[in-house]
C-alpha positions as CSV (number, residue, x, y, z in Angstrom):
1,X,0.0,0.0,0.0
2,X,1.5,3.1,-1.0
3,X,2.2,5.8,1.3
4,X,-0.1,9.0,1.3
5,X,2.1,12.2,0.8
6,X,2.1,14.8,3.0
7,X,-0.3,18.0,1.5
8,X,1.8,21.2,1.3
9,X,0.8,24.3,3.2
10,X,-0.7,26.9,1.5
11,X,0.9,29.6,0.0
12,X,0.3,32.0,2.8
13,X,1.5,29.8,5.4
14,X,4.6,29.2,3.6
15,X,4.9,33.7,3.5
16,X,4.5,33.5,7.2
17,X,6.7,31.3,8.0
18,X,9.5,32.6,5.6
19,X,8.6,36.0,7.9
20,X,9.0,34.2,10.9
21,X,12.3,32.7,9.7
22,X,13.6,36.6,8.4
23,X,13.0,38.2,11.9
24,X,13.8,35.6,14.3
25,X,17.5,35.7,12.9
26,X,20.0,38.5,13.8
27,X,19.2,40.7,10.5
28,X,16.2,41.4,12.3
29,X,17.4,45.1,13.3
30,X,18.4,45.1,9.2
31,X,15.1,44.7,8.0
32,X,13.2,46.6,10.9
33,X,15.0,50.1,9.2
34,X,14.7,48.4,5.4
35,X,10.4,48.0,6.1
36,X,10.7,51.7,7.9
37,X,12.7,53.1,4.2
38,X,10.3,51.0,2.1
39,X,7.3,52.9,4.1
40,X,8.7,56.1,4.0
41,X,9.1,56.0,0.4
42,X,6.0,54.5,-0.5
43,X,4.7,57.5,1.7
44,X,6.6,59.8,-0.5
45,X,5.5,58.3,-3.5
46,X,1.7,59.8,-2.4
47,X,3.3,63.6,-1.9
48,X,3.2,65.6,-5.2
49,X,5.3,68.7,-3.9
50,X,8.1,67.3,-1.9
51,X,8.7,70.6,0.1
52,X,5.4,71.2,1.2
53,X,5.0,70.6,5.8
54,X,3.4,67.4,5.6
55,X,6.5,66.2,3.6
56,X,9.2,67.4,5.8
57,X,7.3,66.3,9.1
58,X,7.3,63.0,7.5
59,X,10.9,63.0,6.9
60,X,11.8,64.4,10.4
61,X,9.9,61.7,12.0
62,X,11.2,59.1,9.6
63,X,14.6,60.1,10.3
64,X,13.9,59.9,14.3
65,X,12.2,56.7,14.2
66,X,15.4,55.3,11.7
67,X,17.4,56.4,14.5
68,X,15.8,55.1,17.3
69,X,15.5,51.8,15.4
70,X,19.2,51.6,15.8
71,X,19.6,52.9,19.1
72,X,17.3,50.5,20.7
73,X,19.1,47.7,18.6
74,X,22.2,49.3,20.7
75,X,20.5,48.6,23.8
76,X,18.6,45.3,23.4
77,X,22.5,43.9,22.9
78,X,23.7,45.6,25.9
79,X,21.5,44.0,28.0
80,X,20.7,41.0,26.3
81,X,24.6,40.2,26.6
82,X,25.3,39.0,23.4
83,X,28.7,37.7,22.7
84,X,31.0,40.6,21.8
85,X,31.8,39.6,18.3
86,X,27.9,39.4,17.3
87,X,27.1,42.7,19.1
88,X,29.8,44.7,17.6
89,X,29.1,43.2,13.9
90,X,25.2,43.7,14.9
91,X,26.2,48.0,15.7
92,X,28.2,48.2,13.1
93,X,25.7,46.8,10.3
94,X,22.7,48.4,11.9
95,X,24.5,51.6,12.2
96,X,25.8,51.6,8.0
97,X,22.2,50.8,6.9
98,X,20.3,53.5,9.3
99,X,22.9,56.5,8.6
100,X,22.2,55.6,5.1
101,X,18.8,55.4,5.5
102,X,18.9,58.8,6.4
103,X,21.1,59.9,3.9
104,X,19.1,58.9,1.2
105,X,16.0,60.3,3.3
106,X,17.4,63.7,3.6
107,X,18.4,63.0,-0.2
108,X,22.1,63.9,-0.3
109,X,24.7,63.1,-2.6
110,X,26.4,59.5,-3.0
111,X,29.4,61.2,-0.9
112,X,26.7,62.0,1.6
113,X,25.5,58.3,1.5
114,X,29.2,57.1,2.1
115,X,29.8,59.2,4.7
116,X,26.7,58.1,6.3
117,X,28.1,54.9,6.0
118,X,31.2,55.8,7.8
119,X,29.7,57.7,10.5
120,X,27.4,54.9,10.9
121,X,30.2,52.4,11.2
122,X,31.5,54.0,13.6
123,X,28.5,54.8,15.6
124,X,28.3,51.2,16.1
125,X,31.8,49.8,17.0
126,X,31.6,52.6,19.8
127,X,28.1,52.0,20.4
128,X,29.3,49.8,23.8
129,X,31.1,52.7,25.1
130,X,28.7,55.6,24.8
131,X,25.9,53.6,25.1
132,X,26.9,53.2,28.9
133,X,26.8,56.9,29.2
134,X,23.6,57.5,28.0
């Protein structure tokens, strides 16, 4: 008698659990600031004059909320106590793809981007030193 085979989940249970498997992982600070970018844009995409209030409030709170996506990301390893090497790689990526977040945000030059980068870089190798002091 031959065997029945198994049925296969349905497409939307195979979405949520490739969701579940993306944010349970350590890019989840990663892809919090990439879904905050992709909803700021597609908020921008609505604006027809982009220097009109509404359009500058929204990238003034975008820009805060980038940033305080990475600092809690900064303070969930500091008390989680996650080894050193995955904390300071964790910072340091989480710190590249915020400041460039913003860049792009703000709209600056490709320089401006890269320096973003930089900055961010090395917000987040320090990030166990000043975090302590805030």
């Amino acid at each position: 008698m031959p065997q029945e085979a198994k049925p296969q989940p349905h497409q939307a249970r195979r979405a949520t659990l490739a969701v579940r498997w993306l944010f349970s992982g350590e890019w989840r600070p990663a892809l919090l600031v990439g879904l905050v970018f992709v909803a700021y844009m597609l908020a921008q995409v609505g604006s027809i004059n982009g220097q009109d209030v509404e359009s500058r409030l929204v990238t003034v709170v975008a820009c805060f909320l980038i940033f305080g996506v990475f600092l809690g990301v900064v303070f969930v390893t500091e008390i989680k106590e996650v080894p050193e090497a995955i904390a300071t790689r964790r910072c340091v990526l989480t710190g590249c793809i915020a400041c460039c977040s913003i860049a792009v945000i703000v709209g600056l030059s490709l320089a401006g981007i890269a320096l973003g980068a930089l900055v961010g870089a090395v917000l987040g190798y320090t990030a166990p030193w000043w975090s302590q002091g805030v």
